[in-house]
C-alpha positions, 0 to 999 in steps of 0.5 A: 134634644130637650125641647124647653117648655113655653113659657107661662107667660107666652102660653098666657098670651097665646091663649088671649090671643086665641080667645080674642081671635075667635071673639072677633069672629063670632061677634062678626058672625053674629051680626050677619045672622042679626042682618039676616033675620033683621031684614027678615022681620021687616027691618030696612038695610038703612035701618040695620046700618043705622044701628051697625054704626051710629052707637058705635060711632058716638061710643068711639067720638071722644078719640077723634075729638081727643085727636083733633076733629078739624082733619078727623082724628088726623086721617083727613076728611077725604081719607075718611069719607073713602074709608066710611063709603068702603067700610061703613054704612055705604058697604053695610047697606049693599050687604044687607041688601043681599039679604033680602034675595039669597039665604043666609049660607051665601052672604056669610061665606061669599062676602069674607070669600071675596074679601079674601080673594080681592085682598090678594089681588088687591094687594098684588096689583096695588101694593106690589106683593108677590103671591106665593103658590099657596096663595094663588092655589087657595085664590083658586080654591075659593074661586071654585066654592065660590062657583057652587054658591053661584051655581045654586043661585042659577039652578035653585033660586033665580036671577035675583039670587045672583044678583044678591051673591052679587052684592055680596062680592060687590060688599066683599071688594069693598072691604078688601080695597079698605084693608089694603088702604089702610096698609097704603095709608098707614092707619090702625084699625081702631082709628080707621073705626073711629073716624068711620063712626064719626063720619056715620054720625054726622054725616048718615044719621042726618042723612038717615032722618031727611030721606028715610025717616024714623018710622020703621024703626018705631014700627019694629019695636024695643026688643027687636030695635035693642037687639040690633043695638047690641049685636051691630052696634057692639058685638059685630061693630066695634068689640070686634076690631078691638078683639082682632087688633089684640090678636094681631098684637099677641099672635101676629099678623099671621096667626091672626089672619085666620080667625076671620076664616071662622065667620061662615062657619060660626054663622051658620052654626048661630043661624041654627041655633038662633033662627033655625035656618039649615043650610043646603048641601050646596053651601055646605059643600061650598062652605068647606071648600072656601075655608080650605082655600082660606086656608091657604090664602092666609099661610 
């Protein structure tokens, strides 16, 4: 049987979709890499959230004032508080908390893994899907990489190591409970960002000045304060959303779902490049064992 050729124009479409895909999670990569070694130089988690969403939120102000700020940008106030808390700089905070108590290797892969494995039984128990065995068996996949990160923290690191893959699960769920809703709510993604940004800019910032102030980050100085503008503020914050949003729409939600499987290994691939951190063999060991359960998680 003759197999007819893709057309030009589907191949075309498949190939932005893939490049914007893989975009999306190095810009997502790289900002765990820029917390990391923003945390390490003396950065606060309130400082890096700071810069991970106030330029992002007044690049994306004018959409929700085009769609209206009195019920901000037609998600609602209370809606939206719950996705800034969830999503925004409340989560971001716990993540970059981790950092402070557990290497590099644990917050990049066992925040996604989290937010995978959560997804799954979120959208289970909430939305009603029935998982498939695959599913279930890359749910336990991921569980057992999991198992390794927390057995390094145990024997290598300390009870303070747990406690920071901790934060990471905690920020993991997070993220999970917010994609579910926006399904249950029906809201895009580049909505759910906007309104996000605007809660971050009139509520956090103001928040940020009175009960944290500005002197750690003038402390830091320019080069390190712009390095964090232009990683968190734009290739981990909202570049990303718009790249996968676009591969969603070329690719398929399907498709799509992989490419957030490539965030631990483009980090740890970054951080050596970057800050030359190495990671151990137990996280490589669990690295892998994750990504073959993302695997089957997203089929």
């Amino acid at each position: 049987m003759e197999v007819k050729a893709q057309p030009a124009a589907g191949r075309h479409a498949i190939l932005i979709g893939v490049l914007c895909g893989t975009g999306a999670a190095f810009g997502w990569a790289a900002g765990f890499v820029a917390a990391k070694h923003g945390i390490s130089v003396g950065f606060s988690a309130a400082d890096l959230a700071l810069h991970r969403f106030l330029w992002s939120g007044l690049l994306l102000m004018p959409i929700v004032l085009r769609d209206g700020i009195a019920d901000l940008g037609g998600i609602g106030w209370g809606r939206g508080l719950v996705m800034s808390v969830l999503s925004g700089p409340p989560q971001a905070m716990i993540a970059y908390t981790g950092f402070l108590l557990v290497p590099l290797g644990h917050g990049t892969t066992i925040q996604p893994a989290c937010a995978a494995l959560s997804g799954l039984i979120l959208a289970t128990l909430v939305l009603g899907e029935r998982p498939t065995g695959q599913r279930i068996l890359g749910g336990a996949t991921i569980i057992a990489g999991l198992l390794v990160f927390g057995f390094e923290s145990i024997t290598t690191i300390g009870s303070h190591g747990v406690g920071g893959d901790l934060l990471f699960a905690t920020a993991g769920l997070f993220w999970a409970t917010f994609g579910i809703l926006l399904r249950h709510w029906r809201v895009s993604g580049t909505r759910a960002v906007a309104a996000v940004g605007a809660l971050s800019v009139l509520v956090f910032a103001p928040l940020y000045a009175l009960f944290v102030g500005y002197d750690g980050l003038l402390r830091m100085g320019l080069a390190e304060n712009l390095l964090q503008v232009v990683v968190q503020g734009i290739l981990a914050g909202m570049l990303p959303i718009y790249m996968f949003a676009r591969a969603v729409i070329l690719l398929g939600a399907g498709r799509a779902a992989t490419f957030p499987a490539l965030v631990p290994g483009f980090s740890l691939i970054i951080g050596y490049l970057t800050l030359g951190v190495v990671p151990s063999i137990p996280q490589l060991i669990g690295l892998v064992i994750v990504v073959i359960g993302f695997r089957f998680v997203v089929r």
